[in-house]
C-alpha positions as CSV (number, residue, x, y, z in Angstrom):
1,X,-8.6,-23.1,1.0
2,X,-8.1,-20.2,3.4
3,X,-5.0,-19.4,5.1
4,X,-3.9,-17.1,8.2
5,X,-1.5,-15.7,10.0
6,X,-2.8,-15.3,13.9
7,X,-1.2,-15.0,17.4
8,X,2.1,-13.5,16.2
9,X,3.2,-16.1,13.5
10,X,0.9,-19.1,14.0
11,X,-0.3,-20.6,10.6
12,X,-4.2,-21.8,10.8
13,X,-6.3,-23.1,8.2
14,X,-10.4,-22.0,7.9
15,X,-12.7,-24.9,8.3
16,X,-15.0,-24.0,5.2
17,X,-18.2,-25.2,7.3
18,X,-17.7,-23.6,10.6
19,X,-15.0,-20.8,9.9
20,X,-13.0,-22.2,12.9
21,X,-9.3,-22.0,12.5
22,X,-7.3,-25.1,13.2
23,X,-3.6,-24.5,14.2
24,X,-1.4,-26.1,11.5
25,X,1.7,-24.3,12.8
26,X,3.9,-27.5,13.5
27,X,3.0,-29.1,10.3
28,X,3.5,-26.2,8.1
29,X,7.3,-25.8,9.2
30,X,7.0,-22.4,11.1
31,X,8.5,-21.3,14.2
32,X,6.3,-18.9,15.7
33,X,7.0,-15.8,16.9
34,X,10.4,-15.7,15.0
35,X,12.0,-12.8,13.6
36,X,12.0,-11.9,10.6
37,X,8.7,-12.7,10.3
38,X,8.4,-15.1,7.2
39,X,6.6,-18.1,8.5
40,X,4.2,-17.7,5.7
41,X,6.4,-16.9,3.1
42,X,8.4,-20.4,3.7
43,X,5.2,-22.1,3.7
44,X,3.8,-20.5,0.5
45,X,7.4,-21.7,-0.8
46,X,7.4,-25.4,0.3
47,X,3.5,-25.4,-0.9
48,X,3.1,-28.2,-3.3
49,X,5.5,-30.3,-0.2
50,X,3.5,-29.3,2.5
51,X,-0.4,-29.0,1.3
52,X,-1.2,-32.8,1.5
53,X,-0.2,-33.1,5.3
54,X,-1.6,-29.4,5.8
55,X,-5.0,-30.5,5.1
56,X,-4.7,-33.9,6.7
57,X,-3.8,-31.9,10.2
58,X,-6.8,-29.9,9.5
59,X,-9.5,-32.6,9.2
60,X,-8.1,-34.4,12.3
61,X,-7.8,-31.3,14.3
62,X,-10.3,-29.2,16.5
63,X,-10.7,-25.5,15.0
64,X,-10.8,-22.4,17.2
65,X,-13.7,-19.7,16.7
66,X,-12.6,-17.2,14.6
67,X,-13.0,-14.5,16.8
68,X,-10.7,-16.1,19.4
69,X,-7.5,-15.6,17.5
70,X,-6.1,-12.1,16.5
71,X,-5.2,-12.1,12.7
72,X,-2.2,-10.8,11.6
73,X,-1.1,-9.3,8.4
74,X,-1.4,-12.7,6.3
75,X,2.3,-12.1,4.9
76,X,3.6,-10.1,6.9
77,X,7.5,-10.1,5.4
78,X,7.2,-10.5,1.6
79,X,10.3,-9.5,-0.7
80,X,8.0,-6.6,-2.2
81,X,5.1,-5.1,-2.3
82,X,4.3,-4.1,-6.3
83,X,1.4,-2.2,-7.2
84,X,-0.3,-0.5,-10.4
85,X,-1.6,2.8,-10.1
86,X,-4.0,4.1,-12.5
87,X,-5.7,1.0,-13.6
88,X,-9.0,1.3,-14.2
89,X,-10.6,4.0,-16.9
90,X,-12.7,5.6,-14.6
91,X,-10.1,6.5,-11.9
92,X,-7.8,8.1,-14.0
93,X,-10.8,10.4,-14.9
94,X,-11.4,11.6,-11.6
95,X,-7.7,11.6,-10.6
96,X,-6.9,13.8,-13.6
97,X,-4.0,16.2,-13.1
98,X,-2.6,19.3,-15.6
99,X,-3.5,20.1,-19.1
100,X,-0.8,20.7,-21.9
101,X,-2.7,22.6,-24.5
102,X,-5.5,22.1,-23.3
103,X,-5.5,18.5,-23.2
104,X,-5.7,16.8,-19.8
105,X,-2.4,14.5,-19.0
106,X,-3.2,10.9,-17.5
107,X,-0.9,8.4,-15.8
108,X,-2.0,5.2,-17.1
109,X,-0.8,1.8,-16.1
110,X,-0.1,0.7,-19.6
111,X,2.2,3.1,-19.7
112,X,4.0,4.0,-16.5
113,X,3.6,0.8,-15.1
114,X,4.2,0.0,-11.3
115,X,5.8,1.1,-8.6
116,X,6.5,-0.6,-5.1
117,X,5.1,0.0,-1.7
118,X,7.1,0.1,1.7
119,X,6.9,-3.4,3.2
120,X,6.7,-1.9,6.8
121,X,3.3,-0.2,5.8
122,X,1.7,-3.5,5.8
123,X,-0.9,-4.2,9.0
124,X,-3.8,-7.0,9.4
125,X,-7.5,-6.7,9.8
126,X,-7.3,-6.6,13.8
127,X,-4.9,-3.1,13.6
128,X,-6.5,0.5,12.9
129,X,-5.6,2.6,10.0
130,X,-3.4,5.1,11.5
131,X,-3.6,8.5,10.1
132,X,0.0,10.7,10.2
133,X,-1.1,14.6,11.7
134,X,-0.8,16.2,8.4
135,X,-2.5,19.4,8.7
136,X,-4.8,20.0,6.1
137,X,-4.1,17.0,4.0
138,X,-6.6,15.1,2.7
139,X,-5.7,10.8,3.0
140,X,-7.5,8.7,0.7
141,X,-8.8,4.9,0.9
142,X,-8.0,2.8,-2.5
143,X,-9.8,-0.5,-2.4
144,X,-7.7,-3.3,-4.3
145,X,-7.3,-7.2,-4.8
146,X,-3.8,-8.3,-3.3
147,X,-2.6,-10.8,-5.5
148,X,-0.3,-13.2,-3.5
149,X,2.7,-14.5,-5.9
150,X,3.6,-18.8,-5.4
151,X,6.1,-19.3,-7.6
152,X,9.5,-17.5,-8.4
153,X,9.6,-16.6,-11.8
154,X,11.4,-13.9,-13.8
155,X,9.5,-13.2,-17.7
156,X,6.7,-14.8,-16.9
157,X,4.4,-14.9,-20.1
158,X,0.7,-14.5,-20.1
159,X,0.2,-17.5,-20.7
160,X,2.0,-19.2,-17.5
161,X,1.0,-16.4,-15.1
162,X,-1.7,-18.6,-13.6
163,X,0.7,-20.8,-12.4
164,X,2.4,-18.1,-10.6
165,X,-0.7,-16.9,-8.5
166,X,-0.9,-18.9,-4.9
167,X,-4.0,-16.9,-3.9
168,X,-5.5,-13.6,-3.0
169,X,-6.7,-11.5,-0.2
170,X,-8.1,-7.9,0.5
171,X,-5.9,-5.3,0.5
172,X,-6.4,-1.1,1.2
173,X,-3.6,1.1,-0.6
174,X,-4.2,4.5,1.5
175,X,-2.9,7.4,0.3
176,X,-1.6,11.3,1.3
177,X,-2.4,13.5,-1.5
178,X,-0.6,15.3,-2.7
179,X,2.8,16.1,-5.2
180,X,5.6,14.1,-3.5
181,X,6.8,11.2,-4.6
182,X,4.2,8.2,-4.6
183,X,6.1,5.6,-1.9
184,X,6.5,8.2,-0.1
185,X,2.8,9.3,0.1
186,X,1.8,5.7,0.4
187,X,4.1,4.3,2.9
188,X,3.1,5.3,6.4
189,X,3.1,2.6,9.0
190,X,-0.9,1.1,8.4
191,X,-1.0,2.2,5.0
192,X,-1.4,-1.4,3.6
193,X,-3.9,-2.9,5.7
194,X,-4.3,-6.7,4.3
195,X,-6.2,-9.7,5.2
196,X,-8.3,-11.7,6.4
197,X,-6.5,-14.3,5.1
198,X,-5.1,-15.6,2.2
199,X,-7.8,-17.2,-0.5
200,X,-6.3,-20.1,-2.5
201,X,-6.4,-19.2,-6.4
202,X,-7.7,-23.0,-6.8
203,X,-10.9,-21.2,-5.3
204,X,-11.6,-18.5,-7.7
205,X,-13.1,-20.1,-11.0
206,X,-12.5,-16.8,-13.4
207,X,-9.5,-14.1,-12.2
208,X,-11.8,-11.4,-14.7
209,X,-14.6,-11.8,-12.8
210,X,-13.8,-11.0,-8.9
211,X,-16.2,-8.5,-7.5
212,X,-14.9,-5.7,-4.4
213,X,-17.1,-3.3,-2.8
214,X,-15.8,-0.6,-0.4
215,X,-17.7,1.5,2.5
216,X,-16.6,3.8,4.8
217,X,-19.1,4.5,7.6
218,X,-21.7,1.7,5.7
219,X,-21.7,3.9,2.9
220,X,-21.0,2.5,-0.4
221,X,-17.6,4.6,-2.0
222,X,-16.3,1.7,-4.7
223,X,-17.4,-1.0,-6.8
224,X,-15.7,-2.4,-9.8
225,X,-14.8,-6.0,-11.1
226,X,-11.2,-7.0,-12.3
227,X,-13.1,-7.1,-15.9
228,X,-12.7,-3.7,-15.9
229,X,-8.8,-3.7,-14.8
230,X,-6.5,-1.9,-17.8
231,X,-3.4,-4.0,-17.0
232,X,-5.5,-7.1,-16.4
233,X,-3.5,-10.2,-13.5
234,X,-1.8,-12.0,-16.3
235,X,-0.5,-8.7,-17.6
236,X,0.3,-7.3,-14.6
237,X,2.4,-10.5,-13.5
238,X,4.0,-10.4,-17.3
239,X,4.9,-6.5,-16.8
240,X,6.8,-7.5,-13.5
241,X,8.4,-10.2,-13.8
242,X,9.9,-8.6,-16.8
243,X,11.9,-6.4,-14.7
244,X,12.8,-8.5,-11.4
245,X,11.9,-12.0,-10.4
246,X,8.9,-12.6,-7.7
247,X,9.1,-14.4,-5.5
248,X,6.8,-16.6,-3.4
249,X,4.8,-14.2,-1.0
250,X,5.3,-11.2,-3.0
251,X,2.0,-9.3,-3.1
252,X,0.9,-7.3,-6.3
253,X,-1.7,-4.9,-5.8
254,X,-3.9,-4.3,-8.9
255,X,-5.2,-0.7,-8.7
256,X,-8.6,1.0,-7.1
257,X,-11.4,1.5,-9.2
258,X,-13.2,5.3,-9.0
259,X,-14.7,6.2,-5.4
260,X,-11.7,7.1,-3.5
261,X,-12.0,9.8,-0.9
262,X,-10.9,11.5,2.4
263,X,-10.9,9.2,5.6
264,X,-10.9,10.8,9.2
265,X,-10.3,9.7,13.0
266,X,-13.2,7.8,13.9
267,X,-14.6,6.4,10.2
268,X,-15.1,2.6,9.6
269,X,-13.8,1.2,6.1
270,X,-15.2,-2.0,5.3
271,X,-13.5,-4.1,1.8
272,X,-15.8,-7.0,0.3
273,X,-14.1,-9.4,-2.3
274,X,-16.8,-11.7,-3.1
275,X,-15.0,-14.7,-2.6
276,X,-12.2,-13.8,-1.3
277,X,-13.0,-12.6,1.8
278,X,-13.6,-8.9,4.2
279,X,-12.1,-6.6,6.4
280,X,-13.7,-3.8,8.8
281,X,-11.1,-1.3,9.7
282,X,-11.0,1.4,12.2
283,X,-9.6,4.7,11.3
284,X,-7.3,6.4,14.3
285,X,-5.4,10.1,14.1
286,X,-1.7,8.9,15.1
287,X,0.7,11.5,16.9
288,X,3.9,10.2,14.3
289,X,4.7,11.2,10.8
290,X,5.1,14.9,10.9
291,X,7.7,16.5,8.6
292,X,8.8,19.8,7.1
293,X,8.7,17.7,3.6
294,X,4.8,18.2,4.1
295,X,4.5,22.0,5.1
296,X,4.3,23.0,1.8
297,X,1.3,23.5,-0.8
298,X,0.8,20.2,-2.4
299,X,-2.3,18.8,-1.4
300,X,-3.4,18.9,-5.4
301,X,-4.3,15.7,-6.5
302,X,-1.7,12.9,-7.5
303,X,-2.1,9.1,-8.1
């Protein structure tokens, strides 16, 4: 099953046969256009309550053509947004930063773990990637899986951490390198684009196995599989959940494989999950963001 966010805070469903969206807003419990933002959240919450009339609603219901609704952000107001840096072998090597004795130092996932990304910087598949005036900085796509957390849970074993996973969507993790501190260079406003929608986990027969692509300008830049993943999705739900509790909505994303590179005003980045779903994004130069934190020389590299 496929779920959105559209027209500031409707729910929809995605016929699979058609890809038409049928409003299940009423039925789902969510007041639209309410603030905070958390229709989805709730629903994702009340889920095993709410998924028997949701997909009555939608085989009685007319759809909508896709590209008559705008999609939004598909949770737009989670509690966090936690994501592992340095997950994938190959990465690391081309990330690589300082040598002590001549051996090069590497921030590994495994062993620094996560860190967690500015709610705020989350944006949909319909908004541009906004680019802060930076000067000479170079700003980086990362493609990654979103994992979309279903059930609270705090120490979560391997074992259970399927249960835990409500679905999955696309997600960009955009970047200013550079030597300040991580959240900092990874929370502008449009620095999490996510979307199109949410793809149930019931959907996706082996969590090792899901394929992403990125391309920037119909140029290929990334390709990995989560087989390849360091801190593999039971792990990464495991390391978490031993330190705080998730909570329904909370999105975990799980690291970009090698490829990343500079973005400008006027590129188009394009994410393919197979399977879970694809995003074409827009890059803009944005007037706001400016600072004297970034006037001096850091633009070395930095996960």
């Amino acid at each position: 099953m496929k779920l959105v966010s559209f027209n500031c805070g409707r729910i929809g469903l995605v016929e699979p046969q058609t890809g038409r969206v049928v409003d299940v807003t009423d039925v789902a419990g969510v007041e639209p256009q309410a603030w905070p933002p958390v229709g989805m959240v709730r629903l994702i919450a009340d889920w095993p309550a709410r998924r028997a009339v949701l997909e009555a609603a939608a085989r009685a219901r007319e759809g909508r053509p896709l590209d008559e609704v705008r999609l939004d952000a598909p949770v737009q107001w989670p509690n966090k947004v936690i994501a592992f840096p340095a997950n994938y072998h190959a990465h690391i090597d081309e990330m690589k930063y300082g040598t002590n004795g001549g051996v090069v130092s590497k921030f590994q996932a495994s062993g620094q773990g996560f860190f967690l990304k500015a709610n705020s910087s989350l944006s949909g598949p319909a908004e541009p990637i906004v680019l802060p005036p930076l000067g000479g900085r170079e700003i980086h796509h990362e493609c990654e899986l979103g994992i979309i957390v279903g059930k609270r849970g705090r120490a979560i074993a391997r074992e259970q951490s399927h249960e835990h996973v409500f679905g999955f969507t696309c997600l960009l993790d955009m970047v200013v390198r550079g030597k300040e501190e991580r959240v900092m260079r990874k929370s502008f406003d449009t620095f999490c684009p996510t979307g199109p929608w949410i793809t149930t986990a019931d959907e996706v027969a082996d969590f090792g196995a899901i394929e992403m692509r990125l391309f920037v300008n119909g140029e290929e830049r990334q390709s990995a599989t989560t087989r390849d993943l360091i801190v593999d999705i039971p792990e990464m739900i495991a390391m978490s959940s031993a330190v705080m509790t998730l909570e329904p909505g909370d999105i975990i994303a799980t690291g970009t494989p090698a490829g990343v590179g500079p973005v400008k005003d006027g590129d188009v980045i394009e994410i393919v999950i197979d399977g879970i779903g694809a995003m074409r994004l827009p890059v803009v130069q944005g007037a706001v963001g400016e600072h004297a934190v970034w006037d001096t020389d850091k633009a070395g590299f930095a996960v």
